[in-house]
N, C-alpha and C positions, 0 to 999 in steps of 0.2 A: 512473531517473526520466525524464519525458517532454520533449518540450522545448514547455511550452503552447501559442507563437507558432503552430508548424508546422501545418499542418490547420484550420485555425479557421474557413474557410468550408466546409469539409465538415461540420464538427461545428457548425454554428450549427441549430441546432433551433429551429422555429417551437412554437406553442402547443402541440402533441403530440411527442414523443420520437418516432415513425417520419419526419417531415418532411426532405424532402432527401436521402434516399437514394438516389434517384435520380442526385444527383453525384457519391456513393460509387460504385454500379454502372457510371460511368464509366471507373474504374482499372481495369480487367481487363477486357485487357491493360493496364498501369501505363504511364502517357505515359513519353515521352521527349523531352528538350531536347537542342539542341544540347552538347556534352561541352566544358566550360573547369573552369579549377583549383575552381571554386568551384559549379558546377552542382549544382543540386538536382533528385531525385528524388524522387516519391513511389511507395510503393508497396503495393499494397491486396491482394496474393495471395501464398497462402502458396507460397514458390518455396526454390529451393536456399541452404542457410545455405553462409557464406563467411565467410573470416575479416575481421571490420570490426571496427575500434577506434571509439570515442565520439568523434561530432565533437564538439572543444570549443568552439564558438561558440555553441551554447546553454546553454551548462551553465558558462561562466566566470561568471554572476551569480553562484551559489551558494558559488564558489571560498573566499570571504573566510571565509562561516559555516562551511565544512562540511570546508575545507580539502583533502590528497591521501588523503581516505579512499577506499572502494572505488568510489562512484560517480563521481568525477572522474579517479582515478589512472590513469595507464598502463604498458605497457611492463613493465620486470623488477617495478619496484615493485609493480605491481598484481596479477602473478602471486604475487608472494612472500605479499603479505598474504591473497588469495584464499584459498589454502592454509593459511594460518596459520588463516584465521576459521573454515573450513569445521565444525571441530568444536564451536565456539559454538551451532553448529543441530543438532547430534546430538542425536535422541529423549532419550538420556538426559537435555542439557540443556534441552529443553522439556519432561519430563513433570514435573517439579517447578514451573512457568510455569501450567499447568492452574488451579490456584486462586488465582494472581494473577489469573488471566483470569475466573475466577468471583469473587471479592471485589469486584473492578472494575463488571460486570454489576450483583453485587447493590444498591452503592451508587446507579447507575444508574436504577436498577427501583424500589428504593427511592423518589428525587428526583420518580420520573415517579406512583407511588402517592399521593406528596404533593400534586404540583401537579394529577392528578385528583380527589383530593378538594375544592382549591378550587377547581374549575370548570375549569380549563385541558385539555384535552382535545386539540386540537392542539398538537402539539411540534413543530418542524426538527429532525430525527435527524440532520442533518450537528453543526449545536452539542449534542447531545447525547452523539451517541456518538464525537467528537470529543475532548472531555475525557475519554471512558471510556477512549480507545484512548493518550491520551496519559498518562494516568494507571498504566496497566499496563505501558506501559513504561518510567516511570520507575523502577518496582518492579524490572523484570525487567536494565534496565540497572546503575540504581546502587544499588538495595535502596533505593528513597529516596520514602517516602509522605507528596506535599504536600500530600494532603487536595484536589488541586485540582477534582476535584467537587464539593465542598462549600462552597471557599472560594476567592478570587485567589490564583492563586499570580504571583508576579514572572517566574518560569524562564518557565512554560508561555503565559505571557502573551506573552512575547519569543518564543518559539518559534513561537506561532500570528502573530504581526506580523512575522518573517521571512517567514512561509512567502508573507504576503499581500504583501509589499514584493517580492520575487522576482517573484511574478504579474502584480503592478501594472507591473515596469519592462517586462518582456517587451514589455508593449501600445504602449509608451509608444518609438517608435525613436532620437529626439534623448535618450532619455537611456541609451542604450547605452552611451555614451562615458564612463569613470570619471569622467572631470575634470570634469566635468558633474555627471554622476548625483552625487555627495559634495558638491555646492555647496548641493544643493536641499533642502525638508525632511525628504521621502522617505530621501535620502542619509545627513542624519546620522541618523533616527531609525534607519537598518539596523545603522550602524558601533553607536554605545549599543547595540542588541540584540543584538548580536553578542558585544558585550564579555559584556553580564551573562551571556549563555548560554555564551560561553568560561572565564566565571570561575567558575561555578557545575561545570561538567563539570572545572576544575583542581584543586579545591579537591574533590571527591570525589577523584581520579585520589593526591595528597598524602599524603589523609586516609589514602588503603589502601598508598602505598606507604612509610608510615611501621608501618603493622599489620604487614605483612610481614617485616622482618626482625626484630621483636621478637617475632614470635610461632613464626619459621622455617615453610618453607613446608609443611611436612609438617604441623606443627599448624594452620596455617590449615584446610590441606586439611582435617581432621578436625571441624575447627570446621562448618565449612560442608557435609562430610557429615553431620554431625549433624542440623544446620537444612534439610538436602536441598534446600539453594539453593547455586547458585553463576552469582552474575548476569556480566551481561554485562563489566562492567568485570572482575572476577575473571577470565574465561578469556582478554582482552586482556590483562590483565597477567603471565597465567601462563603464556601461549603464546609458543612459539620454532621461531626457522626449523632447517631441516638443522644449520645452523653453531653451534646453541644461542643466536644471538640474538635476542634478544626485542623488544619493540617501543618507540618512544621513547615518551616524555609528550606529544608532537606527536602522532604515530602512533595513539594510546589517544585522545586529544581528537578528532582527526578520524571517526576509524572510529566513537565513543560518538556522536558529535553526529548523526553521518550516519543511524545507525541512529534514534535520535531523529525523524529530520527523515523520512525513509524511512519509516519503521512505521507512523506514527501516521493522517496524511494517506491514504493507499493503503488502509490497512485501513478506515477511518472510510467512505471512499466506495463501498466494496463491501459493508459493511454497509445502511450506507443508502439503496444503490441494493436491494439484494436481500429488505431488510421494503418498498421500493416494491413490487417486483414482485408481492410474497406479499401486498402489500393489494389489486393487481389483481386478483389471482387466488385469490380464497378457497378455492377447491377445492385447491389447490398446498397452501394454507399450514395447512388442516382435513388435511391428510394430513403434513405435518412435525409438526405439532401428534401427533397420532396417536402416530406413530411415537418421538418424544421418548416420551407418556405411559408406551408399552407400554415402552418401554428402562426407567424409573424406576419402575415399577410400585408395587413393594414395597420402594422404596429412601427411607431418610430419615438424613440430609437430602440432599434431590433437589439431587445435583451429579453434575457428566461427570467420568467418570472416563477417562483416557489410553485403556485398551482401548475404551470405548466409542466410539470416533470413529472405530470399522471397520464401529458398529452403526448408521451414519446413513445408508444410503445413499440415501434419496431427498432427505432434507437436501443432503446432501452434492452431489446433481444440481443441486440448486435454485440450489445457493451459484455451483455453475458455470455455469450458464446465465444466471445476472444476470451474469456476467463477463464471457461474449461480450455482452450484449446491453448493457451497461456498464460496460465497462473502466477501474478507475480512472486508467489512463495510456493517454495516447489514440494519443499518436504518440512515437516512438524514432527519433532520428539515428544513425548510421553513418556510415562513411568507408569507401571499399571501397579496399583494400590491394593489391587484382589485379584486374585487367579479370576480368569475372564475366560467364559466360554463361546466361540468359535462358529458361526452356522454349521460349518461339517461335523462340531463336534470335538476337534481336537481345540486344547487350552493351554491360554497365554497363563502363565504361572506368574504371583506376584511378585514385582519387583523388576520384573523382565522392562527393558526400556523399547519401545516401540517406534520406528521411524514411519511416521505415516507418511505415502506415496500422494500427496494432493495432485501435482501431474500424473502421478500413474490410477487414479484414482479415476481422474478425468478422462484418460486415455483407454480406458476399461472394456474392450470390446463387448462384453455382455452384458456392460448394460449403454455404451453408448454405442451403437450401429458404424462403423465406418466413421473409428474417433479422430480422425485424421484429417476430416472434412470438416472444412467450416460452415456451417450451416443453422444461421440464427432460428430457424424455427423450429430449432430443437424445444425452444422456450416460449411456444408459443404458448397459450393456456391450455390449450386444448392437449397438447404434448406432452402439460408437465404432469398431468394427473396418472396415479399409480409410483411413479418416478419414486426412489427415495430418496429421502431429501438429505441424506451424506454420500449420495451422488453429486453432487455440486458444492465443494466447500473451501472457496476460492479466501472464505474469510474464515477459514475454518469452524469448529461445527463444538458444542457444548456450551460449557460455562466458562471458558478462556477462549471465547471467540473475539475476532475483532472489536472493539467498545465502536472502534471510530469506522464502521462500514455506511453506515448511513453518511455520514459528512462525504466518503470518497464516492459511494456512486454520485453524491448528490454533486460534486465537482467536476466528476468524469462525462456527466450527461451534459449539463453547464457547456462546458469546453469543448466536448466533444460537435455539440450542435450550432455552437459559434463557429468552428473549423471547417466544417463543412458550410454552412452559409455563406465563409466569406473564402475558400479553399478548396482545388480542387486537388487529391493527393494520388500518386501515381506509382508504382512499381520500381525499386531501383535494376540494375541490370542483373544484380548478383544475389543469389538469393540470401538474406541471414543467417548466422548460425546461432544456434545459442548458447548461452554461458552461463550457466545458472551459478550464483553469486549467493550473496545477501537476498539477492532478490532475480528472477529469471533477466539477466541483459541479453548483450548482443555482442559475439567479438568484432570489433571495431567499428562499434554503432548501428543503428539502425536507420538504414538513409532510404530517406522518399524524398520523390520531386514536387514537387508545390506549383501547384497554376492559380495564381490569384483571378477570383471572379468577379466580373466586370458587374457593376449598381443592379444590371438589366439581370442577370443571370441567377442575383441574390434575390 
């Protein structure tokens, strides 16, 4: 996850989304300061990976809700669990995930059919597809449908008020300090969210490891091949290191929450930066359109099926080319562990903590052309060869890359090619601006107009 603070006068946009680029095209070559224990760096070009661990000075807010899951941990711990999770994202267990990700959408489409018939026509696709993305993961985490599209749910409401009380302190530097921060309102409202959202993720964690031994794990297994689900809490609790041990109720609470916290936010902003783009660009979004149709032609009922997400590929460009052009995580800290040498030549001294520029990275004039244009065929195949490939690192780029990048394209395409099948999305009057947060938003939302499309049209 990003660390908001870092960057924020690079990323302050004026009235229009390309504004100020100009101080991005600054970093390259990336300044340098004088080197002390604590020196900050920024850096805007894609250059040689090295082994960096997470500085944690941005990222101890999050410590209390999210605990030593995979975004915080270090060291043995976080190799051991690394490896443990990895098979959580194996194809197998995402192509069962497919029609939680359509259920979700259709509820979605649903909401937005209705409030077009009584006149509302402009939506914020951040609070929209906000509770889609959160909603699908509760499914895919604990098997657990609050309805929260439809209705308040208590969890998803805590969940969305952490993620905003994390953003808020960032801004805020006198209340960096615990003993502070916990006096104020802010303070306690985080601790209460915190709890409901710990007690809610315990009390599923209980529920299942009381299923288990009355049902042995072999019939579980069978249970849930049956149902061709096996959510996220399941392969946490069924997973074991080399030595056969398995993970505590600590260990399952933090990894489930993170994932929660992780998924829902990142994907919500890549969606809704990417129907921005495609209401810019109608000729983009009249050819994803197309290409959906001709996939489902003769198919009923019009759903993505697993093999079909090989059949997207200009979709598929589209999704990534709103990534460079807006990255849900704008900037990533590092610690570099060994002096690190430089393409020019000059060197990061160990220790130094490195804010890497992901938007300015992607906004790079030398190596993207006129990075200010949206233009999916940047990623055509033919494109991307020569490219380097920490030019593009939307999930950022090593060994503490994103674990869950496959689950979110594989939802964003999902979603994405239901939206256009059954939506046509249009330009609001005023352009965006952005807010880069927790995660890149929008001040005062992100609104487009919705033209629901007629049986003939789909």
């Amino acid at each position: 996850m990003a660390a908001p603070a870092a960057g924020r006068g690079l990323l302050a946009a004026g009235p229009r989304p390309g504004l100020d680029l100009h101080l991005l095209q600054q970093l390259s070559p990336p300044p340098m300061f004088p080197a002390a224990p604590k020196t900050q760096l920024v850096l805007g070009s894609p250059g040689p990976a090295t082994v960096a661990p997470k500085d944690v000075h941005f990222y101890d807010f999050l410590k209390p809700w999210l605990g030593d899951g995979l975004l915080l941990s270090a060291g043995d711990k976080w190799n051991s669990h690394r490896r443990m999770l990895t098979p959580a994202f194996h194809f197998n267990i995402l192509k069962p995930y497919m029609k939680i990700f359509t259920k979700s959408a259709d509820i979605m489409h649903a909401k937005w059919q209705h409030l077009v018939t009584e006149g509302h026509t402009h939506l914020d696709m951040f609070e929209h597809i906000s509770l889609m993305t959160l909603d699908s993961l509760q499914k895919c985490v604990f098997s657990f449908d609050s309805n929260c599209q439809e209705k308040p749910s208590e969890y998803i409401a805590a969940i969305l008020e952490l993620s905003a009380l994390v953003a808020k302190r960032h801004q805020q530097i006198f209340l960096h300090v615990d003993l502070l921060y916990y006096l104020t309102p802010d303070g306690r409202c985080f601790r209460r969210a915190c709890r409901l959202v710990h007690d809610f993720t315990d009390a599923v964690i209980q529920e299942r490891r009381r299923t288990l031994p009355s049902q042995g794990i072999d019939d579980f297994l069978k249970a849930k091949a049956k149902a061709k689900t096996l959510d996220f809490i399941d392969v946490l609790l069924l997973t074991k290191d080399e030595d056969g041990k398995g993970l505590s109720d600590e260990d399952i609470r933090a990894e489930a929450d993170t994932f929660m916290f992780e998924g829902h936010d990142t994907t919500a902003s890549g969606l809704s930066w990417v129907l921005y783009n495609l209401a810019k660009h109608p000729e983009y979004q009249e050819r994803c359109r197309q290409e959906v149709q001709e996939l489902l032609r003769d198919r009923e009922p019009k759903e993505i099926e697993w093999d079909d997400l090989a059949q997207l590929p200009f979709l598929t460009m589209c999704i990534k080319e709103s990534l460079r052009l807006h990255p849900p995580v704008t900037v990533i800290s590092r610690r570099c562990t060994q002096d690190t040498v430089l393409p020019d030549g000059r060197v990061i001294p160990k220790g130094v903590i490195c804010l890497i520029s992901i938007f300015g990275t992607h906004h790079n004039p030398s190596v993207w052309p006129d990075p200010e244009v949206y233009d999916p065929f940047r990623f055509d195949p033919e494109n991307i060869k020569g490219r380097s490939p920490l030019a593009f690192i939307p999930f950022s780029a090593g060994p503490r890359n994103c674990i869950g990048q496959s689950f979110a394209m594989t939802e964003m395409k999902v979603v994405l090619a239901l939206t256009l099948l059954r939506f046509r999305v249009l330009p609001d009057k005023e352009e965006p601006r952005r807010k880069p947060e927790l995660i890149l938003r929008v001040e005062g939302g992100l609104w487009l107009r919705v033209e629901p499309l007629g049986a003939s049209q789909q």
